[in-house]
N, CA, C and O atoms as a DFTB+ gen file, in Angstrom:
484 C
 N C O
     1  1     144.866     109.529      37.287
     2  2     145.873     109.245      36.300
     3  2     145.646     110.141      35.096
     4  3     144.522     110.416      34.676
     5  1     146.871     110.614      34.523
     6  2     146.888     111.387      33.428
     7  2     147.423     110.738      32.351
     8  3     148.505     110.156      32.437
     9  1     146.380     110.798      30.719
    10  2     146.870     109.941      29.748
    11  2     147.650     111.071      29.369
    12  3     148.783     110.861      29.801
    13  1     147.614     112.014      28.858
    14  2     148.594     113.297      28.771
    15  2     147.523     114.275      28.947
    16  3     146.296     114.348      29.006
    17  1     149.361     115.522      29.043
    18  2     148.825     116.634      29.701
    19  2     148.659     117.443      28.891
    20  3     149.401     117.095      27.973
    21  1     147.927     118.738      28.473
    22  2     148.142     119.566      27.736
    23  2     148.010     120.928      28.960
    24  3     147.671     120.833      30.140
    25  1     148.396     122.125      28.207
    26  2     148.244     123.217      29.069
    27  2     146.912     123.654      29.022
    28  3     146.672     123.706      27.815
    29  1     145.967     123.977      29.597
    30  2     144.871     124.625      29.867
    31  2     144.946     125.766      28.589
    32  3     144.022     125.690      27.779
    33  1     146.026     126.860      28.346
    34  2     145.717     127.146      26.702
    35  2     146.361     126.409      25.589
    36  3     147.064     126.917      24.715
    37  1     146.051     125.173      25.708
    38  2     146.849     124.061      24.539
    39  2     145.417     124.408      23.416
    40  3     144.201     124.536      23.558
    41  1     146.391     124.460      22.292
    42  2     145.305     124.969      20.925
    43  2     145.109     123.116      20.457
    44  3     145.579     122.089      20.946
    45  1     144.397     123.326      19.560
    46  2     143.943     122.370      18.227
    47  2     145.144     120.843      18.194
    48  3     145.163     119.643      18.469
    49  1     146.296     122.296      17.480
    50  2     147.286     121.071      17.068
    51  2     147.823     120.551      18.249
    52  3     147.832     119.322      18.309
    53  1     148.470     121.434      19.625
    54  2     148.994     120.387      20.625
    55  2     148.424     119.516      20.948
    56  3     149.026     118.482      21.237
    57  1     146.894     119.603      21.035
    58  2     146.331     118.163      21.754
    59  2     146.304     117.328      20.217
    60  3     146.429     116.121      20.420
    61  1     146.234     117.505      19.431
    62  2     146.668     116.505      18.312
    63  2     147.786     115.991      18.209
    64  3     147.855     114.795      17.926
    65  1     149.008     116.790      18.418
    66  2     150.363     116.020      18.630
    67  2     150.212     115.109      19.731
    68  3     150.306     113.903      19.504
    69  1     149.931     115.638      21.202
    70  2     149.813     115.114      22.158
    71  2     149.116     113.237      22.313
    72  3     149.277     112.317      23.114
    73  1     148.361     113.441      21.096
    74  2     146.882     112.246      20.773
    75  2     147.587     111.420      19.919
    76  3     147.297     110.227      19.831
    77  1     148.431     111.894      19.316
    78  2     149.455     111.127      18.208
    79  2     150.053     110.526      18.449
    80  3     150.106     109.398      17.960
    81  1     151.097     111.124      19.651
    82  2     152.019     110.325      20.252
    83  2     151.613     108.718      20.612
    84  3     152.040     107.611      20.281
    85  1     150.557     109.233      21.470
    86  2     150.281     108.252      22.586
    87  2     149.541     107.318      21.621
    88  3     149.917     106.147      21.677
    89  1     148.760     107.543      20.921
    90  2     148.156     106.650      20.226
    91  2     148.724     106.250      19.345
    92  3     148.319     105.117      19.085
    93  1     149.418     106.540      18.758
    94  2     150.634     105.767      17.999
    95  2     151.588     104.675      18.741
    96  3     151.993     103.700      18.107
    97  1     151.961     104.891      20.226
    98  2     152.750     104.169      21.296
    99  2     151.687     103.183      21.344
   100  3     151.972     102.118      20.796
   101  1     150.309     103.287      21.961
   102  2     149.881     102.260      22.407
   103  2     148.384     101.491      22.009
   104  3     147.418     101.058      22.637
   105  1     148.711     101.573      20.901
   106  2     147.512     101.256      19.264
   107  2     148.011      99.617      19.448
   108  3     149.125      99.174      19.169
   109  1     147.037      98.988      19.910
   110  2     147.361      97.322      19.979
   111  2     147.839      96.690      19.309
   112  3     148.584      95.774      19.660
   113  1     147.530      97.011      18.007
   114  2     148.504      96.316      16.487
   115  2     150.168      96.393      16.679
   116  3     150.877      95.470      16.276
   117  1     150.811      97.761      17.432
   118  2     152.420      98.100      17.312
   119  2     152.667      98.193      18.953
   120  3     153.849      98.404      19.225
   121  1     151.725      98.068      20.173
   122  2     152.333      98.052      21.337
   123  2     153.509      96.817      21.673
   124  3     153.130      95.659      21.495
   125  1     154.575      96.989      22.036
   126  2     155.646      96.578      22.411
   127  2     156.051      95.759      23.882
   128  3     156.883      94.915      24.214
   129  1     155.079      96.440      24.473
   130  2     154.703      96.123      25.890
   131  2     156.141      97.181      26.797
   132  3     156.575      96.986      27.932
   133  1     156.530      98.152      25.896
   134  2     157.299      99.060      26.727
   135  2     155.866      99.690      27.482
   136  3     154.756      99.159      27.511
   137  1     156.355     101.198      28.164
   138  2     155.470     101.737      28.734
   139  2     154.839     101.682      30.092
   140  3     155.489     101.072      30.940
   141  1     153.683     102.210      30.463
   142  2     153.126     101.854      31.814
   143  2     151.791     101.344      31.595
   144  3     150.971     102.199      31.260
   145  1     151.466     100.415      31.680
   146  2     150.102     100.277      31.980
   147  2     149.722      99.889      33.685
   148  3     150.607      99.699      34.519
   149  1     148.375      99.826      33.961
   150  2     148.226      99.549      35.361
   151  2     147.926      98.186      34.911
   152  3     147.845      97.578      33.843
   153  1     147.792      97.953      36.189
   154  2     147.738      96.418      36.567
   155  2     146.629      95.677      35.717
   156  3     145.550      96.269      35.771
   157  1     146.625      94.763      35.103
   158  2     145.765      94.009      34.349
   159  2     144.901      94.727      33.172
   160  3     143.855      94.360      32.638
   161  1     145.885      96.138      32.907
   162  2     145.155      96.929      32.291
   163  2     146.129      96.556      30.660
   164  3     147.339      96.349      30.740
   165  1     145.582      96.528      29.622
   166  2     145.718      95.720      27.972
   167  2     146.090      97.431      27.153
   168  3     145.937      98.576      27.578
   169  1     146.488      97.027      26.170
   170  2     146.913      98.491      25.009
   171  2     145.772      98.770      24.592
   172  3     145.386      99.888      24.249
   173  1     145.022      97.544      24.594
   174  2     143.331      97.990      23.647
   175  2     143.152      99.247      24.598
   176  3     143.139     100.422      24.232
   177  1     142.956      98.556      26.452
   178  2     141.979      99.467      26.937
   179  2     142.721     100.668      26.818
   180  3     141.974     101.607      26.541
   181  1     143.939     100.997      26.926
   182  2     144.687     102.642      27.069
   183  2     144.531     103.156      26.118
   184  3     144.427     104.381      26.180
   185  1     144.439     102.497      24.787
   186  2     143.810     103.185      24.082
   187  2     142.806     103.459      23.855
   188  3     142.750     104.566      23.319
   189  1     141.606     102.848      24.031
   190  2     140.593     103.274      24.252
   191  2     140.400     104.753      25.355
   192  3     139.536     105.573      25.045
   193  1     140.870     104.882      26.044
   194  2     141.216     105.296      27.281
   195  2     141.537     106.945      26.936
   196  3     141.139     108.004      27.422
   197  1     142.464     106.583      25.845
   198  2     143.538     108.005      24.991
   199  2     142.671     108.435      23.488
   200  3     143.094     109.353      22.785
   201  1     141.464     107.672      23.128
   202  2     140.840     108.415      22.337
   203  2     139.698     108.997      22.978
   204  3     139.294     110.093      22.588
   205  1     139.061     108.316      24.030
   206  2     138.104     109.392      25.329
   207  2     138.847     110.336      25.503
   208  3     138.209     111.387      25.558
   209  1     140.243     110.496      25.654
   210  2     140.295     112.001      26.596
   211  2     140.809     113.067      25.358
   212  3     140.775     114.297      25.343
   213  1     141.299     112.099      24.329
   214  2     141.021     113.243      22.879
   215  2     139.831     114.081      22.875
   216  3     139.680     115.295      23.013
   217  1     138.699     112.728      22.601
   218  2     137.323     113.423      22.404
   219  2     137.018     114.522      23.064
   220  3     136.661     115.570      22.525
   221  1     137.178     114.288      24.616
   222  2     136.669     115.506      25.349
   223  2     137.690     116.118      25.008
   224  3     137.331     116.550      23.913
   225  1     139.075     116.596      25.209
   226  2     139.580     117.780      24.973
   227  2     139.541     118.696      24.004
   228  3     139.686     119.914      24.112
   229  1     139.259     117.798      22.672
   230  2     139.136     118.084      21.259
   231  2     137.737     119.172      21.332
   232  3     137.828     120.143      20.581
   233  1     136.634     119.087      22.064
   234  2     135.373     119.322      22.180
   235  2     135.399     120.874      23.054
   236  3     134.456     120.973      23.840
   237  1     136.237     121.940      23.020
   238  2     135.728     123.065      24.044
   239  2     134.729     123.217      24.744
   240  3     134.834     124.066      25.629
   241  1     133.648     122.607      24.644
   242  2     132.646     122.901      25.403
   243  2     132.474     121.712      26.584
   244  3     132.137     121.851      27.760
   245  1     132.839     120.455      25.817
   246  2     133.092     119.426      26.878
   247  2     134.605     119.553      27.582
   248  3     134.598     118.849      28.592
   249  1     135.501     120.006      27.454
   250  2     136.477     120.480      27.954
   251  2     136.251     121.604      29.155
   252  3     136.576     121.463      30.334
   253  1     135.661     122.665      28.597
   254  2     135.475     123.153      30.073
   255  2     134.295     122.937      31.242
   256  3     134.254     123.419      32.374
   257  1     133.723     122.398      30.836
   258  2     132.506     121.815      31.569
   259  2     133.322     120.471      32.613
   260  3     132.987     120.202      33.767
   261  1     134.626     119.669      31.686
   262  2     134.907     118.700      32.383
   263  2     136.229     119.622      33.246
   264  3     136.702     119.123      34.267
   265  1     136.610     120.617      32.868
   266  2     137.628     121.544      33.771
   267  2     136.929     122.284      35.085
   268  3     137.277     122.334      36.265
   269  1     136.078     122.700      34.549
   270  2     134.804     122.942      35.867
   271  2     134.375     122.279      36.821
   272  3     134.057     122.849      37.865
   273  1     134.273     120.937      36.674
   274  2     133.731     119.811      37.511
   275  2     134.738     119.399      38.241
   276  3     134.611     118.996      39.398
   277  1     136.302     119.500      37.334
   278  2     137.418     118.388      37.985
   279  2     138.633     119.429      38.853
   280  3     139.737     119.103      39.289
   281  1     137.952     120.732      38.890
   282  2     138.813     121.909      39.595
   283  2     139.355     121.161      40.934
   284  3     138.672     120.295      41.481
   285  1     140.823     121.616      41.498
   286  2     140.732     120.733      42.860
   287  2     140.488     122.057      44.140
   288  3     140.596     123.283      44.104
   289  1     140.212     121.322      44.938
   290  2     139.845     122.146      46.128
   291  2     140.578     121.858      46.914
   292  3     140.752     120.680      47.227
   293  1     141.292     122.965      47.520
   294  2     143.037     122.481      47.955
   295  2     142.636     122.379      49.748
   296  3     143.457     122.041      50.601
   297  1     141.282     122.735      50.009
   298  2     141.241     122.182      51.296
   299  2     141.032     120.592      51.021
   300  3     141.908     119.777      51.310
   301  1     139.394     120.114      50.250
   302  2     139.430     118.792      50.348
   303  2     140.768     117.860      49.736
   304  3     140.789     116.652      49.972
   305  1     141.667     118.385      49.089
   306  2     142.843     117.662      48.832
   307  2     143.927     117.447      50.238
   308  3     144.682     116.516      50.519
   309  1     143.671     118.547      50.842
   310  2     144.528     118.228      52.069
   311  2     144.467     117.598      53.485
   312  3     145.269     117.176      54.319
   313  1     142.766     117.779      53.316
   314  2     142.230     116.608      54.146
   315  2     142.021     115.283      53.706
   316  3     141.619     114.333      54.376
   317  1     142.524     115.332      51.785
   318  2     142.576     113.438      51.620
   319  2     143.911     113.330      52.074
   320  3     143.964     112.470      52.954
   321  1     145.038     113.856      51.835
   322  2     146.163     113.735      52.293
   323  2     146.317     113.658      54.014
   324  3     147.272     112.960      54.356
   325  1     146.022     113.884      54.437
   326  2     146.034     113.956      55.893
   327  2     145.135     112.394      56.317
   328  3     145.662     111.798      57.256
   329  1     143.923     111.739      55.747
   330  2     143.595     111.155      56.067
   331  2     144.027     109.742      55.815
   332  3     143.820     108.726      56.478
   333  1     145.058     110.035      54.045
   334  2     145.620     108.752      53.590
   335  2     147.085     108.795      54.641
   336  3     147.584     107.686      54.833
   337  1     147.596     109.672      55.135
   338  2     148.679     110.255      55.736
   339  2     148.608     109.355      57.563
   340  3     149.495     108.712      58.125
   341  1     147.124     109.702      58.059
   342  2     146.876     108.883      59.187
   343  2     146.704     107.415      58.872
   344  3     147.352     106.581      59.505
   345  1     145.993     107.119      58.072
   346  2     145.707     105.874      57.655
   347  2     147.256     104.751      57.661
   348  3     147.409     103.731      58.334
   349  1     148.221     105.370      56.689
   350  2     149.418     104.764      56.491
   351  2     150.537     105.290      57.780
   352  3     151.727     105.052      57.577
   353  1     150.160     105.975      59.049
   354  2     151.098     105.821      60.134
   355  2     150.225     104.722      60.817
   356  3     150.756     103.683      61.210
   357  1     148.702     104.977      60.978
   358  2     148.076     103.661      61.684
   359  2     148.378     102.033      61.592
   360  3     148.369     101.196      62.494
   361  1     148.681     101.870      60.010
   362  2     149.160     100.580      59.352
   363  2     150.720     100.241      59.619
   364  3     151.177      99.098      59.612
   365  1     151.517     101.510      59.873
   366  2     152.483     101.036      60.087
   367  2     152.886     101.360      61.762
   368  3     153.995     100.983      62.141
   369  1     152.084     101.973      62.623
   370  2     151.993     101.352      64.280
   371  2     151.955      99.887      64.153
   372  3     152.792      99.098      64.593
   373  1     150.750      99.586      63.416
   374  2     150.475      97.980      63.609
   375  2     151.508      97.161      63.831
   376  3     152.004      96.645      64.832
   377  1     151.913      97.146      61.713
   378  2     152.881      96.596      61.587
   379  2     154.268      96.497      62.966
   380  3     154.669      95.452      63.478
   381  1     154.738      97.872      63.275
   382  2     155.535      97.815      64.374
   383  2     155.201      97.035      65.484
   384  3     156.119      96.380      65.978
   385  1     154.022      96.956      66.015
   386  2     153.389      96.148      67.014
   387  2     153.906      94.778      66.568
   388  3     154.750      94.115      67.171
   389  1     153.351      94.478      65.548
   390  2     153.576      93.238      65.342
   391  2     155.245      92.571      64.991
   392  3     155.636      91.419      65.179
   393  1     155.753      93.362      64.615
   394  2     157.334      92.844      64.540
   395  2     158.417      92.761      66.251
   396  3     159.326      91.997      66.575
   397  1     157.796      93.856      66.948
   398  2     157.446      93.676      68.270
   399  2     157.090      92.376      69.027
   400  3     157.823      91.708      69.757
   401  1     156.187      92.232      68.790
   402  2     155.788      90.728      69.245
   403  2     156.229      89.805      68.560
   404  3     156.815      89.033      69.320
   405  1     156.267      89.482      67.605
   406  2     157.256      88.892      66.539
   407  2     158.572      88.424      67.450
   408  3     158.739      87.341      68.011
   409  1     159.664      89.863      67.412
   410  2     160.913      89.799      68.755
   411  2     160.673      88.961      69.924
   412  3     161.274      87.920      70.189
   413  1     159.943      89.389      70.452
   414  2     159.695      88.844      71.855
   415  2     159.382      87.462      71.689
   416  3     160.053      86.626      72.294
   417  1     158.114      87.004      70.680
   418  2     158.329      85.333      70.845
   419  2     159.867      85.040      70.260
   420  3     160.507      84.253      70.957
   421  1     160.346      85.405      69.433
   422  2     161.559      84.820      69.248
   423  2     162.321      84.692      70.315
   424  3     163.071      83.719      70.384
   425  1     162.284      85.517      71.209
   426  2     163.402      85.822      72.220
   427  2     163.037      84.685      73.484
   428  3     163.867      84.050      74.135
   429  1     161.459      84.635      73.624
   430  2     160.884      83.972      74.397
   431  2     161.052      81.834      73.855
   432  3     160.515      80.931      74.497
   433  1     161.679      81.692      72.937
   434  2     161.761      80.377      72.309
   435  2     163.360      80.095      72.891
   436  3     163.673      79.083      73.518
   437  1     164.376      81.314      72.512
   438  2     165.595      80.941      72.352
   439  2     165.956      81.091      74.347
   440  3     167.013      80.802      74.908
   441  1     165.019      81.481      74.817
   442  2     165.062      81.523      76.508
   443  2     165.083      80.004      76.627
   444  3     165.961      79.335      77.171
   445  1     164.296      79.694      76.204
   446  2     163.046      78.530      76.285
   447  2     164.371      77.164      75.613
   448  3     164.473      76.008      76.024
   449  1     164.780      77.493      75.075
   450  2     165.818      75.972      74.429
   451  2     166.842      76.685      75.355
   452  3     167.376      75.600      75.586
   453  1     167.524      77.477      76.027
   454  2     168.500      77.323      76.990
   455  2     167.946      76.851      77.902
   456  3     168.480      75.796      78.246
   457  1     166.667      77.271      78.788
   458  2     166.905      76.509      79.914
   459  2     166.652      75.142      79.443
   460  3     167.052      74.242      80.182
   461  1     165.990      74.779      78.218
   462  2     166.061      72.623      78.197
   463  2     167.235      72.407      78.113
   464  3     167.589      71.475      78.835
   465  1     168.456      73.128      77.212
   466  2     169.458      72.839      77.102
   467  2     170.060      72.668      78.577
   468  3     170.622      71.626      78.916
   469  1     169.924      73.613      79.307
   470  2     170.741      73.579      80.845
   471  2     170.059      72.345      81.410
   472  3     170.691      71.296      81.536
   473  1     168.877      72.444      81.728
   474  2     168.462      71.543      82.487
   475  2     168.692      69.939      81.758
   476  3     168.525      69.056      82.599
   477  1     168.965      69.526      80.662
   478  2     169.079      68.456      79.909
   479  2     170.592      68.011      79.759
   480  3     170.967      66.980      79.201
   481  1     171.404      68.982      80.363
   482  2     172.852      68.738      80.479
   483  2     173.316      68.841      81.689
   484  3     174.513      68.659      81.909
């Protein structure tokens, strides 16, 4: 998740505008409850959240040290994709299986009350 973005040559003041914004939006005293937060996640913590990633960006030296570390590697990105990619056709075979069988007992009930019906009339 990205609290904001700046460009890789974002100077001084953009990541200060950038820090303004957001911390002005979601400073617990004036949050509104517009916005996104994640799930069970509070304005305190995003903000908390949005003055960490000030700090480091604000910091050049912790900035590229944390740009260094967080580079992506477009093979291991495409083997997470491929694996979240198998994962969510596997879950939804299942699922199909199961709506599948699902059908069939239904079908196997409404068999099942015609012949009592026939045989009971």
């Amino acid at each position: 998740m990205f609290l904001f973005r700046v460009g890789s040559s974002a100077d001084e003041e953009k990541i200060k505008i950038a820090y303004w914004r957001l911390a002005k939006f979601y400073h617990p005293d004036v949050y509104d409850g517009r916005g996104t937060l994640e799930e069970g996640e509070t304005a305190e913590a995003r903000f908390i959240k949005i003055q960490a990633a000030y700090e480091l960006l604000i910091d050049d030296e912790k900035r590229m040290q944390y740009d260094s570390e967080h580079r992506v590697n477009p093979m291991k990105a495409s083997q997470a994709w491929m694996e979240w990619l198998m994962k969510k056709r596997k879950a939804f075979d299942q699922q199909g299986d199961m709506a599948i069988a699902a059908w069939a007992e239904q079908q196997q009930r409404e068999m099942n009350l015609r012949v009592n019906f026939y045989l009971l009339s």
